[in-house]
N, C-alpha and C positions, 0 to 999 in steps of 0.2 A: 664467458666459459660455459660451456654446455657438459653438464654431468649425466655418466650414463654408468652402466654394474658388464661387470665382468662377474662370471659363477660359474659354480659347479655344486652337483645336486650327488649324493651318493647315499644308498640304503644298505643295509647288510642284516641278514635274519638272525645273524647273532651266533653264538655260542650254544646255546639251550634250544631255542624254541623250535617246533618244525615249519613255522608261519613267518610271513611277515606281515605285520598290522601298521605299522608306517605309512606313509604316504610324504611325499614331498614333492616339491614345484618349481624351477628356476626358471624366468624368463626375463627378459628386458626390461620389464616393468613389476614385476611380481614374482615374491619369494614366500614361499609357504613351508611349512612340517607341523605332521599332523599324524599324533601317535593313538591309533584308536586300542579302545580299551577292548581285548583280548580275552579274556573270560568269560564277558556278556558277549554272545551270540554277534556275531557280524563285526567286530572292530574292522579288518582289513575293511569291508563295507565301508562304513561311516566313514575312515580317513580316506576313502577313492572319494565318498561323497562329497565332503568338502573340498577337494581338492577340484573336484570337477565342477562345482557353484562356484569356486574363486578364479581357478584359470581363464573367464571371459574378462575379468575385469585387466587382464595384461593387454593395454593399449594403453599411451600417450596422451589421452587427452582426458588428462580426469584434472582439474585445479585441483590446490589443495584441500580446500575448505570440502570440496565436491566428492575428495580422493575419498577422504576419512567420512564424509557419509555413504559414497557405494559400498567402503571397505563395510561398515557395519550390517548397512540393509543384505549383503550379500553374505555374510559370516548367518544372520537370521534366516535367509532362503534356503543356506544349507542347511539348516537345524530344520526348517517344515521339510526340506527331502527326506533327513532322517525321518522324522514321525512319520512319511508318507510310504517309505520304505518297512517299516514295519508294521504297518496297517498292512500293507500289499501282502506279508509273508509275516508270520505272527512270530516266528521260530527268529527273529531278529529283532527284536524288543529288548528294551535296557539296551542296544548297542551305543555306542557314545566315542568322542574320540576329543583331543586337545586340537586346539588349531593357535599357532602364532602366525602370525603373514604378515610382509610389509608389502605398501603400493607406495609405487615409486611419483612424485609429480615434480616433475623441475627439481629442483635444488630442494626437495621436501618428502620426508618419506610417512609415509597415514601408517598406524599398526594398530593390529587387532590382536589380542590374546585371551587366551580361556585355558588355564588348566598347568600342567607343569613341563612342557619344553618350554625351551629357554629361547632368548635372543640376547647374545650379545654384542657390543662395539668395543672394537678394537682404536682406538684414538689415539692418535702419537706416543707410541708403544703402551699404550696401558690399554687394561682391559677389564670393562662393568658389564656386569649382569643387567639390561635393562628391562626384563621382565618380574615380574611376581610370581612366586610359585603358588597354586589356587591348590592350597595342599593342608590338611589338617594340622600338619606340623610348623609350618611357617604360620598358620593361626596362631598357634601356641606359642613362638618365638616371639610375632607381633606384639602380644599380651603379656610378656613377662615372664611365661612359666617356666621355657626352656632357655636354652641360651642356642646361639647358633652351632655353636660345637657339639650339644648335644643333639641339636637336630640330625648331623651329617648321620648319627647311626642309631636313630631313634627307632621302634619296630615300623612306627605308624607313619613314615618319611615320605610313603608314595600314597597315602590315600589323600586323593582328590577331590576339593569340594566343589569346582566347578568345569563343568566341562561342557562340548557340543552335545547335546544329547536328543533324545527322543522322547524323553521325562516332559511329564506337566507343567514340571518349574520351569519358565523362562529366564535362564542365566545369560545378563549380558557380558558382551567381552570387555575386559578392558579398554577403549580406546585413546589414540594419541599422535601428537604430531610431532616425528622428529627431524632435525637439520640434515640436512647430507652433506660430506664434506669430501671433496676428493682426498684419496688416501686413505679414506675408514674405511676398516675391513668390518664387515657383518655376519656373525654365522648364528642359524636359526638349527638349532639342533631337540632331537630328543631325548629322553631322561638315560637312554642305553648308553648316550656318552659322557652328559653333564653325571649322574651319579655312578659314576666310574673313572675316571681320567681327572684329575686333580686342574683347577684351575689355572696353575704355573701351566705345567704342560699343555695345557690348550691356547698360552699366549704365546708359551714358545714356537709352539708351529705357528702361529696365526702371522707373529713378528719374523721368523725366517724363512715360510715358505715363498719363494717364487711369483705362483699364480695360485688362484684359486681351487685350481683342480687337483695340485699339489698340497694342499695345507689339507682336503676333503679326504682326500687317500691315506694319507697321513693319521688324521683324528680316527678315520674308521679303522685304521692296524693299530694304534694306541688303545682304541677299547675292547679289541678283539685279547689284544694283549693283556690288559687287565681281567680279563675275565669278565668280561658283558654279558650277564645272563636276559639280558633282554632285546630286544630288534634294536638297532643300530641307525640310525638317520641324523644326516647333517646336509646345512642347505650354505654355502660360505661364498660371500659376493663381497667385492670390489668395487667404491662409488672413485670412478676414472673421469679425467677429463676428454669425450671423443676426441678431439683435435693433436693430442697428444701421443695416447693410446688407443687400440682398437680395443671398443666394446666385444660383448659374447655376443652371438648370435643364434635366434633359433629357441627353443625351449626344451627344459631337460625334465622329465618324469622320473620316478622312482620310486619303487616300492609296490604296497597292493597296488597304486594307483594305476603302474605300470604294467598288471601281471594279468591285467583281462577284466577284471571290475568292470572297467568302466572303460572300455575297447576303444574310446574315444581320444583317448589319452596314452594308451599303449604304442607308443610309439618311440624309436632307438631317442636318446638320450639329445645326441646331435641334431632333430630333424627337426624343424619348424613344421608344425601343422596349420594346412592351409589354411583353417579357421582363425587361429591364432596368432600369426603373426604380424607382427606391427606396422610391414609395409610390403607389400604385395608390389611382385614387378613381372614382366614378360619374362621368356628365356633367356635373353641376353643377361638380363643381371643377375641369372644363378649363379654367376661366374666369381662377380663382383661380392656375391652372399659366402661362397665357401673364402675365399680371402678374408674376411670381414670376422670368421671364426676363432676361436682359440687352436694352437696347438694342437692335437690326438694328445692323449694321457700317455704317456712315456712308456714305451716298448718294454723296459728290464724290468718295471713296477710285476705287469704282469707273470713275466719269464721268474721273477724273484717268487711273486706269488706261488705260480706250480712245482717250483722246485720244495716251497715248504710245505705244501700240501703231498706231495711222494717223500718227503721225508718223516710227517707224521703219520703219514699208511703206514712206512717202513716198521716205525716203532714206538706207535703211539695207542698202539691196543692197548698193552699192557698197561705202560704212563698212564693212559686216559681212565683206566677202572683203579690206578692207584690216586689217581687223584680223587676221584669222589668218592673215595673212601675217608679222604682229608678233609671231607666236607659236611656240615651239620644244618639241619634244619629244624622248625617246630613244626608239626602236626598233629596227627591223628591216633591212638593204637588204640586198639579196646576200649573203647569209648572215654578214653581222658588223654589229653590235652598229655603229647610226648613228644620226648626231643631224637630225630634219626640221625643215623650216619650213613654218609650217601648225597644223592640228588634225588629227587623225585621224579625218577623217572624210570624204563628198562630200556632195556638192550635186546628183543627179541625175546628167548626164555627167560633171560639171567635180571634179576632185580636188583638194582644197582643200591638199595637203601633196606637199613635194619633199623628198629626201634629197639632205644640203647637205654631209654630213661624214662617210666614213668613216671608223671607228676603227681597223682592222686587226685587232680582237679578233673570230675565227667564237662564235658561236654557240654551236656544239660543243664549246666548251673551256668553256662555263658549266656550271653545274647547272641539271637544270630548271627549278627553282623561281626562281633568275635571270632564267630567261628570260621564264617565266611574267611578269615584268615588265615586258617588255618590248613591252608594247602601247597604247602611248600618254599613259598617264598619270600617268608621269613627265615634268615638265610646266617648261618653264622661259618668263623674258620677254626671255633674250637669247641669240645663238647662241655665246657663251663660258660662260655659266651652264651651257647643256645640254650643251656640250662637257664643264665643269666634272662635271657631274651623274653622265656617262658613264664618264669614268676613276674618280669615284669607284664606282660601282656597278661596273666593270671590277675597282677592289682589292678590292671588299670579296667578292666572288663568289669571284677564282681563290685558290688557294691561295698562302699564302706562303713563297717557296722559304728552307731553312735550309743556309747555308755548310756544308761537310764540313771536317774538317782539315787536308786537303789540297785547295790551291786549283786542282788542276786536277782534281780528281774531279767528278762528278757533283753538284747541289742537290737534296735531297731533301726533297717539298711536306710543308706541314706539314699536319696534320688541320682538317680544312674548320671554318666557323662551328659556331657551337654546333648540336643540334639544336633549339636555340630558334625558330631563326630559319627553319632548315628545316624544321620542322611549323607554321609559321603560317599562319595562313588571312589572304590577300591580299587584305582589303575593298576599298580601292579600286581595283584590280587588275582587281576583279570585279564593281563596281559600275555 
């Protein structure tokens, strides 16, 4: 039995943002998603970057033992393009981006991960997270402090301690070598849908979609509908038996990777580029290559699509400024640390957000890496949650004062958080 992936590769800029910093990868041999961080200078950058140092490795003839060392030597080449990329243009420094990707060999798949998109497997209907989240909060769950339930809505859920970067520290990726089994489905997604769309929900499409391109269309209108305030990327592949089934064909891009970055790779979703693909034939077999394809994505997906987008024109102005009205953040007002209502953001003249609550805590008395937080997205759906949110982020920043032995002397602070937490890179901070 000779195993080979069926995929589908889909990005979406989200609800919020005007960008998209995503990047993702499908090919015969190689699946990537790589969500670059968005507040430092250049994400969309870094996620084309990587995406563009891993797409050579989509060919057939890597062993396994071989897969899983180009996968890493090549996740490393793309971190010196970063630094080399920001040496070149200074105004992209601190850029940085997560990368998961599997390399396909025979019956064996190499994976590399850095940061917090996910991979998971779908295995005779169940479905595990096989990645780690490189996230300050799963630190803290690791160690006892939190529990995982309290992780799902901790403030500090998206700061990241290890990602591709351009930094001095040399962070390796996880690497590993998993089994492939016909039938297991694999979807390599970023945080805009794992931290949005509930885990059931993402087995249920995965278990009753179709094809792949169907359960990817799917997951991307589930976090649209959840309210995904962040870029949206899912990469979802099918290990098939060729003899059986027809593999995909061809390679699919998406996202910055797709949007000029890196021109190289800007290419329709469908097209195999000549560089890339895994077997090159004269004319006559272009024939035998489009046969050899999936499907087209189904006609009424889209038709359904424009029909909801003319009916939010119709009346979704008004809806759309009542809703983030219904919506709270932490930030900034007069130099102390306040809770808004709103988004952060405008509408042209009209500013969609008022400060509703000050705390009394300046600013000044944070670290900055604190504050560094304090731009919006920290995110609540009521003005006692993000009041909640505030004084928690308020304890966890100042230092905690320690009684003297005598109660009228001075409290002397204790030594700040780890520097765990004060070297981490703030994905969604920055995304």
């Amino acid at each position: 039995m000779t195993l080979a992936l069926r995929y589908a590769a889909r990005s979406d800029v989200g609800l919020v943002r005007s960008d998209n910093q995503d990047s993702a990868y499908a090919g015969p041999n190689l699946l990537v998603v790589a969500d670059g961080m968005g507040g430092h200078a250049g994400g969309d950058i870094a996620s084309s970057l990587a995406v563009a140092a891993l797409a050579p490795l989509d060919t057939p003839d890597h062993g396994p033992e071989q897969a899983l060392a180009d996968l890493e030597r090549t996740v490393e080449q793309a971190r010196q393009d970063l630094v080399h990329a920001s040496e070149v243009d200074p105004d992209l420094a601190g850029m940085g981006t997560t990368v998961t990707a599997l390399l396909r060999s025979g019956n064996t798949l190499a994976m590399a991960h850095l940061g917090d998109s996910r991979a998971y497997l779908l295995r005779e209907g169940t479905l595990a997270q096989v990645t780690i989240d490189h996230t300050f909060v799963q630190h803290l769950v690791d160690t006892g402090r939190i529990s995982p339930d309290e992780a799902e809505t901790h403030p500090q859920r998206n700061v990241v301690m290890r990602v591709l970067g351009d930094f001095d520290v040399d962070l390796t990726p996880d690497m590993s070598i998993r089994e492939a089994r016909a039938g297991d489905r694999w979807l390599l997604c970023s945080d805009g849908l794992s931290g949005f769309v509930p885990v059931d929900q993402i087995t249920e499409v995965l278990v009753d979609s179709e094809t792949p391109d169907e359960a990817a269309d799917m997951l991307i209108t589930l976090a649209m509908t959840a309210g995904s305030t962040d870029n949206i990327t899912v990469v979802v592949a099918e290990i098939v038996d060729d003899g059986e089934t027809a593999p995909s064909a061809g390679t699919q891009v998406v996202g910055a990777a797709a949007s000029g970055v890196t021109p190289e790779l800007a290419r329709p979703a469908d097209e195999t580029p000549d560089d890339l693909a895994p077997n090159q034939g004269d004319e006559d077999d272009d024939e035998d290559d489009q046969d050899a394809r999936p499907p087209k994505r189904r006609p009424w997906i889209g038709v359904l699509v424009i029909l909801l987008v003319i009916a939010a024109v119709g009346y979704g102005g008004w809806w759309a400024y009542g809703w983030t009205q219904q919506q709270y953040y932490v930030g900034v007002a007069d130099g102390q640390v306040a809770v808004y209502q709103g988004i952060p953001q405008d509408a042209g003249p009209l500013t969609l957000s008022t400060p509703v609550v000050l705390t009394g805590t300046s600013v000044d008395d944070l670290p900055d890496y604190w504050v560094d937080r304090l731009d919006g997205t920290i995110q609540a759906g009521s003005e006692a949650e993000a009041v909640e949110r505030a004084d928690r982020l308020i304890a966890e920043a100042l230092p905690t004062p320690t009684p003297s032995p005598s109660a009228s002397s001075d409290v002397a602070p204790s030594p700040t958080p780890s520097p765990a937490a004060s070297g981490a890179a703030d994905e969604e901070a920055t995304e």
